[in-house]
LOMARKOL-458475 format. One record per residue (C-alpha): residue in three letters; x, y, z. Coordinates in steps of 0.5 Angstrom, whole numbers, plus 500, padded with zeros to 3 digits. Example, Ala and Ser with C-alpha at 12.3 -4.5 7.8 and 13.67 -1.06 7.14 Angstrom:
2
ALA525491516SER527498514
END
This chain:
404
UNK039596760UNK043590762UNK050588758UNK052581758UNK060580757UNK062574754UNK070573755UNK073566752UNK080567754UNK084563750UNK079564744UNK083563738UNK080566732UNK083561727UNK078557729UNK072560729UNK068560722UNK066567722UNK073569722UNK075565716UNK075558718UNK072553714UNK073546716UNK070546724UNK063548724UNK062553730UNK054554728UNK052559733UNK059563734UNK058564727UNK050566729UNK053571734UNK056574728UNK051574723UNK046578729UNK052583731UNK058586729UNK065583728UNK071586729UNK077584725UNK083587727UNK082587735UNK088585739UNK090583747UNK095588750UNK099582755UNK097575753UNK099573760UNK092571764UNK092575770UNK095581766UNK090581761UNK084581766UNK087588769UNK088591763UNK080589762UNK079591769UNK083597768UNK083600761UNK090601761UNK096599758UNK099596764UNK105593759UNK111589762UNK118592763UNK125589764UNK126588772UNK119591774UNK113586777UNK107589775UNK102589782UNK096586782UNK092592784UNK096598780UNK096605784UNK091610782UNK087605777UNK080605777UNK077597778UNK071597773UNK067593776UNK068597783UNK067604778UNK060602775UNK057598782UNK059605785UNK055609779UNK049605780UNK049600775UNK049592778UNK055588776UNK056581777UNK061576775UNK061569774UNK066565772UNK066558769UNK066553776UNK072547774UNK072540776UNK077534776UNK076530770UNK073531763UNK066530765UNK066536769UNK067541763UNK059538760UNK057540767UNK060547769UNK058550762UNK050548764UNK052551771UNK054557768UNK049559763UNK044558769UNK047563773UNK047567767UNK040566764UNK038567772UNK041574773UNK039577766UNK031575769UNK034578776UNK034585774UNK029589771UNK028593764UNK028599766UNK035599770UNK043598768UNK046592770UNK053588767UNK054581767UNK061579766UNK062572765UNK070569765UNK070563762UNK077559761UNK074553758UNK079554752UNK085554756UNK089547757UNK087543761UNK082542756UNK076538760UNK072536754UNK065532755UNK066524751UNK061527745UNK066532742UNK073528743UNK076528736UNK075520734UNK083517734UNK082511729UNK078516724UNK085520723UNK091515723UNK091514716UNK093522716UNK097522722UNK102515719UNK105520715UNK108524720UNK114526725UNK113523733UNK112532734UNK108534728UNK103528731UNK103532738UNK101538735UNK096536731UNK094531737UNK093538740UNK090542734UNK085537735UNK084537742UNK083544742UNK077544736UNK073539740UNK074544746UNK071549741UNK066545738UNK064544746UNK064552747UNK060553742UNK054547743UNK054551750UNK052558746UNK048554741UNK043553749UNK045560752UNK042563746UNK036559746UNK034559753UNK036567753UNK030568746UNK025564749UNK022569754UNK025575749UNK031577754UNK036576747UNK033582743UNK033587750UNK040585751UNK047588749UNK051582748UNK060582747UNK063577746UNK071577746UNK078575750UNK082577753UNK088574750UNK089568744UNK094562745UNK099559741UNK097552737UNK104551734UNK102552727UNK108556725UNK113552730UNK119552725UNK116559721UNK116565727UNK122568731UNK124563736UNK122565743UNK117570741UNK111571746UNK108576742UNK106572735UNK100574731UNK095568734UNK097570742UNK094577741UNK089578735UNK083576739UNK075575736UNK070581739UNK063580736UNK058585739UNK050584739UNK046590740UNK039589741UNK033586737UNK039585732UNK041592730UNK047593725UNK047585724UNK052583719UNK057588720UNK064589719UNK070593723UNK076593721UNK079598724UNK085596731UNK081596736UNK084592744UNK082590751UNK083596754UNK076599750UNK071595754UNK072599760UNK070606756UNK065601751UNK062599758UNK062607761UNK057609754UNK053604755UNK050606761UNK051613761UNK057614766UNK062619766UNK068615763UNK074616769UNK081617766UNK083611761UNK087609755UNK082606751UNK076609747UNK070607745UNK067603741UNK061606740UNK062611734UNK065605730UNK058601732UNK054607730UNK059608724UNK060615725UNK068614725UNK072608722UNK078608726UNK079610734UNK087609733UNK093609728UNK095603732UNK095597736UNK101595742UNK102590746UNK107588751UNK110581754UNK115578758UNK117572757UNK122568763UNK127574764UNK126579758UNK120583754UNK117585748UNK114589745UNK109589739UNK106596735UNK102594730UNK098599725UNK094595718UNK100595714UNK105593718UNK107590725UNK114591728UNK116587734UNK122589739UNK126587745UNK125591751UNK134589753UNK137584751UNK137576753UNK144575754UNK150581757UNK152583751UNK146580745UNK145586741UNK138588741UNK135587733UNK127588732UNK124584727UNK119589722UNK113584718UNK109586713UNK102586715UNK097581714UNK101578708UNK106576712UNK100571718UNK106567720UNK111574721UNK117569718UNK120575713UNK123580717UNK124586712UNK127590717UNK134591712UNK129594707UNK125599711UNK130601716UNK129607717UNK121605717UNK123600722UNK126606727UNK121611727UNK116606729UNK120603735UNK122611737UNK114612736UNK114605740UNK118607745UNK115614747UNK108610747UNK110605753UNK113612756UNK106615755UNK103609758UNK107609764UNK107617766UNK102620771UNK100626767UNK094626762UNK094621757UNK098623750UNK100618746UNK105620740UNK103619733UNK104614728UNK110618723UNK108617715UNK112611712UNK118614710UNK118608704UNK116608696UNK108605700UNK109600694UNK114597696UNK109593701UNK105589696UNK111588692UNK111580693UNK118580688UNK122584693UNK119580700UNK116574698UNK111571702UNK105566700UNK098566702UNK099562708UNK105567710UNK110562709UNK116563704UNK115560698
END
């Protein structure tokens, strides 16, 4: 069995047709979709890079705390790849090369899919292998080949009518689209140099990131200084099992980074280690439809952090301490997935709701962070008429999130 892991950091997936968006063509994402299962509620655990790749590497919740530098390498964490080559499965990593200038993007997405069509034929039928690509491609700063570069004159009537700001971030928008359009062109040929020789319908391919990233389309709407917005943590996941099996399906339950290190273990029957994340398996084999009540998040921003715990009808957001001595703590509570943009804070209206989840928040990252077996604490039934949810008269918020 050989797995190839496909990690976009960056990846937003408002961007990305199979995912709901409609006015950038991403052909051979949407066919990786259409060939696989897509993952709709699956969320980073830290935005940051550097920690997000140890939670990948780790399947812990390696959440950030107030004063406290989380090391590179954790004690008594298990490295997945050191794990797996250790269990007899070959790993390799590869990770997009970067260049100078612009022209250099083209080049090293040719280089990598080389290596990677190179190590799927390098490894036999009969044995486990892991290829896990890191690709960074879609982080600013962009090197985009000329070919996809948003054409400036096309677009000055629209932009005319803006602010100096509102142009910057469209001007941005626009730039990160063209990196996606490059993305997925490369896809486009790793694909199709994977089904010439057959490899394609052998493998077991995810697709996914390690965290999202802020594109400023809700500047004025969200809390200010939040480090934990819907589009830094809700990540794509896509997964292609061989000769397509499954195609076409949807999963809405919550999924997060740390359930590829036990995904990982399954498929190649090796005995999973201690970890905080579950497998995926039973939701790709539709022998379950949820493996957790909900998802958490952690990140530091400057000298504070926050927290996120996010179930499917609700996301609560909430600071580890204040910013300033003396700046009272206040969590923000937002109707999910109503409220996209999280600009209606409901937290005076199911304050007693808005506590149970931040006592169950705060158990949770005391769970994460204890030594003992891992027991994380229950979501507490809503304590709230469940009606009042969808009742847009007493929390109104249009379609797009924003108040109307």
């Amino acid at each position: 069995m050989t797995v190839l892991v496909l990690v976009a950091s960056g990846m937003h997936p408002g961007f990305v047709g199979c995912y709901g968006n409609e006015w950038l063509a991403t052909p051979a994402l949407d066919r990786l979709a259409a060939e696989g299962i897509v993952f709709d509620q699956h969320y980073a655990v830290q935005p940051e890079r550097a920690a997000a790749r140890r939670v990948l590497r780790t399947g812990h919740y390696l959440l950030p705390h107030p004063g406290i530098e989380l090391p590179d390498r954790p004690a008594h964490r298990v490295d997945l790849f050191e794990y797996l080559q250790a269990s007899g499965v070959n790993t390799v990593t590869i990770e997009q090369p970067t260049g100078p200038g612009p022209a250099d993007g083209g080049r090293s997405f040719t280089k990598m899919a080389e290596l990677i069509v190179q190590a799927v034929r390098a490894w036999p039928a009969q044995s486990h292998g892991l290829i896990y690509v890191e690709c960074p491609a879609l982080l600013p700063p962009w090197q985009i080949a000329e070919e996809f570069l948003p054409s400036d004159a096309a677009d000055d009537d629209e932009d005319a009518e803006l602010d100096a700001n509102d142009r910057d971030i469209l001007a941005r928008q626009r730039q990160y689209a063209a990196a996606i359009t490059q993305f997925d062109r490369w896809l486009d040929h790793l694909l199709t140099e994977l089904e010439r020789d057959g490899m394609l319908e052998e493998l077991h391919c995810l697709l996914t990131s390690d965290h999202g990233q802020c594109l400023m389309e809700q500047r004025a709407a969200a809390a200010p200084g939040s480090s934990l917005r819907e589009e830094i943590i809700h990540i794509p996941l896509i997964v292609r099992l061989p000769d397509k099996a499954e195609a076409g399906r949807r999963i809405a339950a919550l999924t997060q980074t740390v359930d590829l290190f036990p995904t990982l273990c399954e498929w190649f029957e090796v005995p999973t280690p201690p970890v905080h994340g579950h497998s995926l398996l039973p939701l790709l084999r539709g022998e379950t439809e949820r493996i957790r009540a909900y998802a958490v998040a952690g990140a530091r921003l400057e000298d504070s952090v926050e927290w996120v715990l996010r179930t499917p009808e609700w996301g609560l957001i909430t600071p580890a301490r204040p910013k300033e001595a003396g700046q009272q703590i206040q969590s923000r509570l937002y109707v999910k997935p109503d409220d996209r943009w999280e600009v209606n804070d409901l937290c005076q209206h199911h304050q007693e709701w808005a506590e149970r989840l931040e006592q169950t928040l705060q158990a949770f990252i005391q769970a994460a962070c204890g030594a003992g077996p891992w027991q994380p604490p229950e979501l507490p039934a809503f304590v709230s008429d469940s009606s009042d949810v969808n009742d847009k008269s007493k929390h109104p918020v249009n379609e797009k999130g924003a108040p109307p």
